[in-house]
N, C-alpha and C positions, 0 to 999 in steps of 0.2 A: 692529903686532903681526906682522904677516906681510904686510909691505909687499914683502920682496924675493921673493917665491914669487907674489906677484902681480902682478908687474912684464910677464912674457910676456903678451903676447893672447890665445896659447892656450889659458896656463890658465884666463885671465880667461873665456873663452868654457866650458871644461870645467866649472870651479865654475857658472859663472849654467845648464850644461844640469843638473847634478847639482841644483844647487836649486830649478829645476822640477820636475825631477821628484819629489824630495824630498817638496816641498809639494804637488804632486798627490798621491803616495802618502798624505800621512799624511791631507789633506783628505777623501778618499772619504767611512771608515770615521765622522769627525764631521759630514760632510751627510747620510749615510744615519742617522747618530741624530739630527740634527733631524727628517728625516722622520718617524721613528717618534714625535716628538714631537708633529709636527701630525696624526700619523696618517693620512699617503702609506700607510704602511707598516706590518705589523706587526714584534713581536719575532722572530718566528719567520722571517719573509722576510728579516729582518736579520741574522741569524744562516746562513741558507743565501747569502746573497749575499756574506759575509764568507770564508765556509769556502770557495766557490768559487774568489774570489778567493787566498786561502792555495794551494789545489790549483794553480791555473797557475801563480801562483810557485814553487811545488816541482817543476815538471816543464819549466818553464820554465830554471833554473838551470842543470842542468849539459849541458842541450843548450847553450845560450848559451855556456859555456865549452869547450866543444868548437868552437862555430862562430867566437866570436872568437881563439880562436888561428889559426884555421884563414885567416880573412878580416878585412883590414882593422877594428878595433873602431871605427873612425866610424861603417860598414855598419850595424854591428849593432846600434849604437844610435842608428840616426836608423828603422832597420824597428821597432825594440823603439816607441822613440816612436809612428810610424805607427801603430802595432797599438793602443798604449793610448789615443793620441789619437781615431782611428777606434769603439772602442769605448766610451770614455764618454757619449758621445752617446746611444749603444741603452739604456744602462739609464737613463738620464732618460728613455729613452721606456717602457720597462718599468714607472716607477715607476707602481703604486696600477694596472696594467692585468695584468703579465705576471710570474711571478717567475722561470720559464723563461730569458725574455729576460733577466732583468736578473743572471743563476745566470753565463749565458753569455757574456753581456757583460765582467760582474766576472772571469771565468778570461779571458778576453782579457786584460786591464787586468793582470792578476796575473801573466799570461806577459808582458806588455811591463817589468812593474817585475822580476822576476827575471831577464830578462833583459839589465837595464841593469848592475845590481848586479855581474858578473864585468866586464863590458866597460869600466865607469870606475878601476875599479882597473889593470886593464893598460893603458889608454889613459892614464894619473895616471903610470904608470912609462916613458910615453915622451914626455909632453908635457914634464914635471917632470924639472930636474938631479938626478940623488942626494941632492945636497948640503944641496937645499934640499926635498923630500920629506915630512920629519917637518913642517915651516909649510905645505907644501901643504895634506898632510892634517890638519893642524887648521887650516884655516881651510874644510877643507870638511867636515869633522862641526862648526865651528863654525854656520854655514848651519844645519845639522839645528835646530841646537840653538835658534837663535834663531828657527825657523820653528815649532819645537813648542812656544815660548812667546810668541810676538807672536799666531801665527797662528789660534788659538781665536775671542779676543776679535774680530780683524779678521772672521774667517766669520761667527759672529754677530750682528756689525752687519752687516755687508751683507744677512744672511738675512731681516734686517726690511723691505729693502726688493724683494725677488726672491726664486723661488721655489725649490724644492730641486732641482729639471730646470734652472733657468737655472744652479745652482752646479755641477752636476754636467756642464753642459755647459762651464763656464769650464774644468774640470783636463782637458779636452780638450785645449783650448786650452794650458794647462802643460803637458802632454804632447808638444804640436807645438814650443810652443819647444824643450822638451829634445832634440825629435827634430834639431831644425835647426841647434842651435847648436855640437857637438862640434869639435875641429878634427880635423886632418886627423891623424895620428901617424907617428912617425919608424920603426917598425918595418920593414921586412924583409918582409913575411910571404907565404908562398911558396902564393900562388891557386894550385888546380887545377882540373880539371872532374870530375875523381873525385869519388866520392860523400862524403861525409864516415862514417865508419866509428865511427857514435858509442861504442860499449861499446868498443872497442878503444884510440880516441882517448880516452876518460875513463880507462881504468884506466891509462893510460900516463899522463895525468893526478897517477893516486892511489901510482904509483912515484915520481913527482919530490916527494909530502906524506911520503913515506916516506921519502926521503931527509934529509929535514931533522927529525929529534926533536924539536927544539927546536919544528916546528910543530905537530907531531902532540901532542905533551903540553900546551900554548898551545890547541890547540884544542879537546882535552877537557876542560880545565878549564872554558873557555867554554863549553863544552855544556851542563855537572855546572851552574853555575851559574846559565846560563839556563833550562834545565827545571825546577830545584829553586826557588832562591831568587827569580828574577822572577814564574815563575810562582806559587808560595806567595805573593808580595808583590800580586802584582795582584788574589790572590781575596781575601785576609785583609787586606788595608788596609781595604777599605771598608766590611767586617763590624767591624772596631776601634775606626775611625774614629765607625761608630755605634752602637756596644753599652757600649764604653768610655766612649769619652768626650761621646756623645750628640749627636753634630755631624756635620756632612757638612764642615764647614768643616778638619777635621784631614784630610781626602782631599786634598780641594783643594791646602792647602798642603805637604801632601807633595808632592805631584806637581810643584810651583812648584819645592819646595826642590832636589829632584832635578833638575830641567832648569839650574836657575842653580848647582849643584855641576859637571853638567856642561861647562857654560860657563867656569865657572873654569880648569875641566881642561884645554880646549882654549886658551885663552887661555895657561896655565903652558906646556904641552908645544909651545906653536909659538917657544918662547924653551928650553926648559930642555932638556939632555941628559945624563942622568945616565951615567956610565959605569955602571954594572950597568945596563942598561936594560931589560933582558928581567923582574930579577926586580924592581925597581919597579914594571913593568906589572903583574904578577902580584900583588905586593902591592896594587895599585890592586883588581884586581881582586878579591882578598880579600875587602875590605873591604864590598862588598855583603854581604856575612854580618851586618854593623851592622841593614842594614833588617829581615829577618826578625826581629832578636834583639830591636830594639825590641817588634817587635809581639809579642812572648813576653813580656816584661817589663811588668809595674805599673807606666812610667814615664810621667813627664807629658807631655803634648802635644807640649812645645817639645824631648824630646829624641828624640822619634819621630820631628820636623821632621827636628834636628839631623843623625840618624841617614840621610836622605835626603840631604841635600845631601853627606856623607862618601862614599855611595853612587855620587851622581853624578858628583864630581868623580874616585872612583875607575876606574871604568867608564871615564873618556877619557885619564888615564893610562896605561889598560892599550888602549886604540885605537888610539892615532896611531902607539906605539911598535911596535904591532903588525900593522897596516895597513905600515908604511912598512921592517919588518924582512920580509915578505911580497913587496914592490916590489924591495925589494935581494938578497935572497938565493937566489929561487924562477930557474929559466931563462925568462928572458922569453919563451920559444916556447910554455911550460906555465904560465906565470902564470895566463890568464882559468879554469883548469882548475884549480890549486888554491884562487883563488880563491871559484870556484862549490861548490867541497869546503864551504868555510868559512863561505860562507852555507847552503848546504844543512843544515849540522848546526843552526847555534846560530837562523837561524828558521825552520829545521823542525822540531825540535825543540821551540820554544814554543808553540805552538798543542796540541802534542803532553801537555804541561809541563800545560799549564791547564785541558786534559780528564783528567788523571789527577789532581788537586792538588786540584778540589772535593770530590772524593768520596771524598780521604781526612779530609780536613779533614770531614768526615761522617757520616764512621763514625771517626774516631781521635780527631777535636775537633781545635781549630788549635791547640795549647798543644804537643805532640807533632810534630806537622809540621812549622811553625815550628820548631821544635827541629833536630830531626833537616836542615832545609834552610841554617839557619843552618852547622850543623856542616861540612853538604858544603860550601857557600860557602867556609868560612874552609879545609877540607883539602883540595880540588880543586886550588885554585893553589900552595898549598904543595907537594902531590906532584911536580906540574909543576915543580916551581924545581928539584926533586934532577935534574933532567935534566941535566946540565953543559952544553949549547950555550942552557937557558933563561937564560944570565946575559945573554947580548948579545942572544937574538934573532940568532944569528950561525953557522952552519957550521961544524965542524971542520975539514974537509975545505972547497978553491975549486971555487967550484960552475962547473957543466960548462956548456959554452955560451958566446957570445961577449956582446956587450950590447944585442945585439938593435936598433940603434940605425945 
């Protein structure tokens, strides 16, 4: 499937650090709910050590993309690693003693994962030919994808036999690989001893997002979507799942259906290239409007499944091509800096989504919400499409700068 995009060492080395870290990120938040299970831990300490962790990743971001333009991105993702690695340790030691420690630990952890997130994408645009880009990056959210469905069932066996500080001391461990294993990048990039001038440096950043429409509209659509429709989907699944239809097993297999939709995605998109590309993406992305509308609808089980897996596969149609029109179009000297634009929005924004999304579904009922989220879903990317440069994903105008390379 993406055999010639993994042919280099480089990259071979760039996917196996992204999927450590990948797999440390996503493993945290599911050791810290075992704990709460054997009761390390309460709800409540699980919830501030979550929200910690969100806060350094958001404040972690777009310094990161100010420092990896500025400085070699191996640097800045082997200290991001350091930082995460070094701090997983402190909250195994916090658990069931400190929640202080483990508050502060988790915002370490969460500035080393926001800070990796700008750095692999501009280092992805200098390890990776152009040509072959679009297979890079799907077979590196393929990683995610097979890591957020193997990787459950593997933590929970192992959990039977070690405790929830020995697991939380392994994504240490994932951490230090990912810190180790970057290669080196072909960039340019002009060290100083000047100080890095970050607001200066980032809004010069947010002139090179403004240049390009075609991102600016791509990315609020992705905003509109992740604040409305994920977050509406991740409080109201599981209230459906058990009011509806009486089961916790319709959670479950959504959640399945959705990750194996996405896998399909990336598996199509690291072969297919549609000429419209831009608004396929967008259509892809649409179609997450299917999952809210299910759970709006008196329909059966298997079409609320159904309605996930359309979701997921949409979702990485609308990624690779958008990840990899990001890599080609942006000047590579502002790459890690519109990048951090675009994580900052869409998962800042969710955590954001799912504090406002209970408590309308509370006072409005989820019949309403759903509704109204479904809508934005399906008109967010279509507005984005009237944009003329959303067909390619592509510049009207050649973009300024040389190839960085």
């Amino acid at each position: 499937m993406t055999r010639s995009a993994l042919r280099g060492k480089d990259f071979l080395r760039l996917w196996a650090s992204s999927t450590a870290s990948g797999l440390a990120t996503w493993a945290l938040p599911f050791i810290l709910g075992l704990a709460v299970l054997d009761r390390s831990i309460g709800a409540v300490e699980l919830g501030v050590v979550l929200a910690a962790r969100t806060a350094g990743f958001l404040v972690a971001v777009p310094v990161a993309g100010v420092l990896a333009d500025r400085y070699p991105r191996r640097r800045i993702l082997l200290w991001a690693g350091l930082v995460a690695a070094a701090a997983s340790p402190l909250i195994a030691l916090g658990v069931g003693r400190s929640t202080v420690v483990m508050a502060v630990a988790a915002a370490a952890v969460g500035a080393g994962q926001g800070a990796c997130r700008p750095a692999y994408q501009a280092l992805a645009a200098e390890v990776v030919a152009e040509d072959r880009r679009q297979q890079a990056n799907a077979a590196m959210t393929l990683s995610v994808r097979v890591t957020t469905l193997v990787a459950p069932g593997l933590t929970a066996l192992v959990a039977v036999f070690v405790d929830t500080p020995v697991l939380l001391i392994a994504t240490g461990v994932l951490w230090l690989v990912a810190a180790v294993l970057p290669p080196a990048g072909t960039a340019r990039v002009a060290v100083t001893t000047t100080r890095p001038r970050f607001t200066a440096d980032f809004v010069d950043g947010l002139r090179e997002a403004r240049r390009h429409p075609w991102f600016l509209a791509g990315l609020g659509a992705l905003t509109a979507v992740i604040a409305t429709g994920y977050s509406a989907t991740g409080v109201a699944l599981p209230l459906v799942s058990r009011d509806r239809y009486g089961t916790e097993a319709v959670l479950a297999a959504a959640l399945t259906a959705y990750t194996l939709g996405a896998l399909v995605g990336a598996v199509l998109m690291a072969r297919w290239r549609p000429r419209a590309q831009g608004w396929v993406a967008l259509a892809g992305l649409g179609v997450y409007g299917f999952a809210p509308l299910s759970l709006l609808l008196p329909v059966p089980a298997a079409v609320v499944v159904g309605a996930y897996v359309v979701a997921g596969l949409g979702i990485e149609l609308f990624n690779v091509p958008w990840f990899t029109g990001t890599q080609r179009e942006v000047e590579p000297a502002k790459l890690a800096r519109v990048s951090s634009l675009d994580f900052l929005l869409s998962y800042g924004l969710a955590p954001v989504g799912l504090a406002l999304i209970a408590p309308a579904i509370d006072h409005f009922g989820a019949r309403p919400v759903l509704a109204v989220c479904a809508v934005v879903c399906f008109a967010a990317p279509a507005a984005a499409a009237l944009v003329p440069s959303t067909r390619e994903f592509r510049a009207a105008t050649p973009r300024v700068g040389g190839p960085g390379r």
